[in-house]
C-alpha positions in Angstrom: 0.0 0.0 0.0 1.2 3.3 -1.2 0.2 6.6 0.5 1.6 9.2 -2.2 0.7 12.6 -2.3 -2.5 14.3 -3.6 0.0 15.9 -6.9 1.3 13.3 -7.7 0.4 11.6 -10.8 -1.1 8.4 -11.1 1.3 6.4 -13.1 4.0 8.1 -11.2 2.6 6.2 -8.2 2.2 2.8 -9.9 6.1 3.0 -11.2 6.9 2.6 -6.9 4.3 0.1 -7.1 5.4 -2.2 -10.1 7.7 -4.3 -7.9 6.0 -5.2 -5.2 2.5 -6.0 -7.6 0.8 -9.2 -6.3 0.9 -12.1 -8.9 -2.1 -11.2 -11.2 -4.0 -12.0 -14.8 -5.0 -8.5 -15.3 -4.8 -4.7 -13.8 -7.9 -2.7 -14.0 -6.7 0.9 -14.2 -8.5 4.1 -15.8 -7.1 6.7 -18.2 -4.1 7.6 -15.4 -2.4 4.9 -16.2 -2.2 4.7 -19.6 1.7 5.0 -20.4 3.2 2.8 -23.2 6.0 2.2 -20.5 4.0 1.0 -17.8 2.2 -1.2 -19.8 5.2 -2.9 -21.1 6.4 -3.7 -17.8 3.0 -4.8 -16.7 3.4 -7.4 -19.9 6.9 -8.6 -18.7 5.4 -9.6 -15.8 2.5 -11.3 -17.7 -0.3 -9.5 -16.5 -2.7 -8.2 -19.2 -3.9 -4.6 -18.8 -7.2 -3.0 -19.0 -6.6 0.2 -19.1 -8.8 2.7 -21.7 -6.3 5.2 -23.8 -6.2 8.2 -23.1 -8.3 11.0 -25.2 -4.9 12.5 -26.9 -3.2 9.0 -28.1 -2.9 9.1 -31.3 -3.7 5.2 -32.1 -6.4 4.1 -29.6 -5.1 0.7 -28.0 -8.2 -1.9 -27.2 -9.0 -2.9 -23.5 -11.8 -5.4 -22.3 -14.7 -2.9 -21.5 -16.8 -5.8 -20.2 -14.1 -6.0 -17.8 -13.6 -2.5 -17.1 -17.2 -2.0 -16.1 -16.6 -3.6 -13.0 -14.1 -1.2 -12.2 -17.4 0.9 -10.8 -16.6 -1.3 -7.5 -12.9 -0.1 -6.6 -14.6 3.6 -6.9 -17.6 2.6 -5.0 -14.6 1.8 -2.1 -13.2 4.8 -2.1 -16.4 6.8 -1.7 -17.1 4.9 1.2 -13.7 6.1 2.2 -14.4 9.7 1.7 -17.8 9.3 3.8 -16.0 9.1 6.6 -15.1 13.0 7.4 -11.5 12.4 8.7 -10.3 10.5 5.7 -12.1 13.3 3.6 -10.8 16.4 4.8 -7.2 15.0 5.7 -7.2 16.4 9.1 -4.4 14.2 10.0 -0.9 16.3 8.7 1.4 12.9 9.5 1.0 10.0 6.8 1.2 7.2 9.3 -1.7 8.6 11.3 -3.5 9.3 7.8 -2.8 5.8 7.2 -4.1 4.5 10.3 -7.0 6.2 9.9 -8.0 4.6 6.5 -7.2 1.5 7.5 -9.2 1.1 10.4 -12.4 3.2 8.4 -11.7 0.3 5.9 -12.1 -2.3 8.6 -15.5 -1.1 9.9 -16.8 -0.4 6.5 -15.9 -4.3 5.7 -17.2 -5.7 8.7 -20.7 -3.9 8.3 
């Protein structure tokens, strides 16, 4: 897990993330992520990407869009996140405490 900051960008992010990536089929990712880089590495690794193109690619590249409808459930998460109004507002300055704080909203959200 990966607390970044809220400027960073989102492929940015997933290059720190690339090595430590759970064995996987595919990665369900939205137009952040589309980088001809990342998804090279993601096909070293042998996980197929699902990832739309981005509106100024030149040559659309296909993805699975029955798959990526479900994708509606990773954002459904993180609005339950953000309803709780800590998380939200970012009261907390230190990232550990911010991360504590998600962690244990994310626990109470699962168990109800």
């Amino acid at each position: 897990m990966l607390l970044s900051e809220g400027q960073m960008s989102d492929y940015k992010g997933a290059a720190l993330l690339l090595a430590t990536l759970p064995p996987a089929r595919q990665l369900l990712g939205d137009k952040g992520y589309d980088a001809d880089w990342f998804r090279q590495a993601l096909a070293a690794r042998g996980i197929t990407p699902c990832i739309p193109s981005k509106s100024n690619r030149k040559a659309p590249i296909e993805y699975d869009q029955v798959l990526y409808r479900q994708r509606h459930k990773i954002e459904n998460m993180f609005g339950r996140l953000k309803d709780w109004r800590r998380i939200h507002t970012r009261y907390d300055r230190c990232a550990h405490t911010f991360m504590s704080a998600i962690c244990i909203a994310a626990s109470v959200i699962f168990w109800l």
